[in-house]
C-alpha positions as a Markdown table, in Angstrom:
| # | Residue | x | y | z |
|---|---|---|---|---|
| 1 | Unk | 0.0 | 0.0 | 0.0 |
| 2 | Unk | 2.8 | 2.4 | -0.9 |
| 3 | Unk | 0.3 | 5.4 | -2.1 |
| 4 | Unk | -1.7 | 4.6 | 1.5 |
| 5 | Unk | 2.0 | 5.7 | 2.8 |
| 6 | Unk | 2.3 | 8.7 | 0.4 |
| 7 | Unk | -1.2 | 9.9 | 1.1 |
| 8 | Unk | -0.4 | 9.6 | 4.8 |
| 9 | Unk | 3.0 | 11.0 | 5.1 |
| 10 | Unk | 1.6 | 13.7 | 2.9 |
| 11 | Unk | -1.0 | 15.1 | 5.8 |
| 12 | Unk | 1.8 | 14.2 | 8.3 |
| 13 | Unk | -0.2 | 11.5 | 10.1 |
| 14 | Unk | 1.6 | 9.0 | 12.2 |
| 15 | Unk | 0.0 | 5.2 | 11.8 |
| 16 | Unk | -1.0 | 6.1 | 15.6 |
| 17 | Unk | -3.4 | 9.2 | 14.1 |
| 18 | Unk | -4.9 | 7.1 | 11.7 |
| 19 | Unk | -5.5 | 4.2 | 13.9 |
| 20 | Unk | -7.3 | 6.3 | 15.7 |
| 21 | Unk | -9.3 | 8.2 | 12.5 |
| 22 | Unk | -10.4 | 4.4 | 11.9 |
| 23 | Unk | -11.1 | 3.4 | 15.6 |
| 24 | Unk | -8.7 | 0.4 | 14.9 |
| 25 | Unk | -5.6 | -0.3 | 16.7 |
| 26 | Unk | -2.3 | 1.1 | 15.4 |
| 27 | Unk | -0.6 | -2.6 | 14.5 |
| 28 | Unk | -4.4 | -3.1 | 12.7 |
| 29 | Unk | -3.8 | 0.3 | 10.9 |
| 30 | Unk | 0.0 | -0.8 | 10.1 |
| 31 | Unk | -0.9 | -4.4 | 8.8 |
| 32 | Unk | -3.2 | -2.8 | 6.2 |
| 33 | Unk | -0.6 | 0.0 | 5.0 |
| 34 | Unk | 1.5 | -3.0 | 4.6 |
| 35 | Unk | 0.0 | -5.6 | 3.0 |
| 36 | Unk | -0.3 | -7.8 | 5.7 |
| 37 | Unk | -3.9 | -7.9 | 6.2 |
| 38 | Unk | -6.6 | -7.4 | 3.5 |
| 39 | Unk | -8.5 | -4.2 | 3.8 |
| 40 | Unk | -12.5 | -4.3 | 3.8 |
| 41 | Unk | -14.3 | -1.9 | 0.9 |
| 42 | Unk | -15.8 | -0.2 | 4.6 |
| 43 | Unk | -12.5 | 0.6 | 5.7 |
| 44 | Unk | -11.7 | 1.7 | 1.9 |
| 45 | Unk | -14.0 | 4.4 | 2.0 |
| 46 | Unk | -13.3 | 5.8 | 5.7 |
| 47 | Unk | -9.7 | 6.3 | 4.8 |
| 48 | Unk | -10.4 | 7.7 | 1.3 |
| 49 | Unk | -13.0 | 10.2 | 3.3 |
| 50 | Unk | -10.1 | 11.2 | 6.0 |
| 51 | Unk | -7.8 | 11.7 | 2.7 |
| 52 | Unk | -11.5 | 13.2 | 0.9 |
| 53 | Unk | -10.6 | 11.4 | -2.3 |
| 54 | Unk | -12.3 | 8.4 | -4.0 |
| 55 | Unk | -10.8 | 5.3 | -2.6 |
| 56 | Unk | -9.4 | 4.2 | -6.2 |
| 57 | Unk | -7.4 | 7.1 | -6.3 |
| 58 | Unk | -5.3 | 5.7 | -3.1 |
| 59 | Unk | -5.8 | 1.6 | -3.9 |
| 60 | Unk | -6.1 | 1.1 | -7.7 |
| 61 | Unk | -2.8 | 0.9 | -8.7 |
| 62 | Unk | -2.0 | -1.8 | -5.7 |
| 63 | Unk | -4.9 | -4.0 | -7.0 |
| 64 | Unk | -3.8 | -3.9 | -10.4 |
| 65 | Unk | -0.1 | -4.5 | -9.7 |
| 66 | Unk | -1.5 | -7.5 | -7.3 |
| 67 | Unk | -3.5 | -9.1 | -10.4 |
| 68 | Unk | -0.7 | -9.1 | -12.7 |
């Protein structure tokens, strides 16, 4: 999830901040941004909202790369 990163690093939120955006814990929240756990289409959309772009613009790429 290297753009998750970008966007992230970009609004200077620590995995701590968004951990708590999500209500998840912060190892959750770390597991997603790095591809250790799957992410769910909910949890999709509440980070695109914290970001306020469309989800694909943050995960598209990954999926694509995934299915090649």
């Amino acid at each position: 999830m290297n753009k998750l990163q970008q966007y992230r690093k970009k609004y200077n939120y620590s995995c701590q901040d968004m951990a708590d955006k999500l209500n998840i814990s912060k190892s959750f929240y770390w597991q997603i941004e790095n591809c250790k756990r799957r992410l769910s289409y909910e949890t999709a959309l509440k980070i695109a909202k914290i970001f306020k772009v469309k989800p694909d613009n943050i995960f598209y790429e990954d999926y694509i790369k995934k299915q090649d």
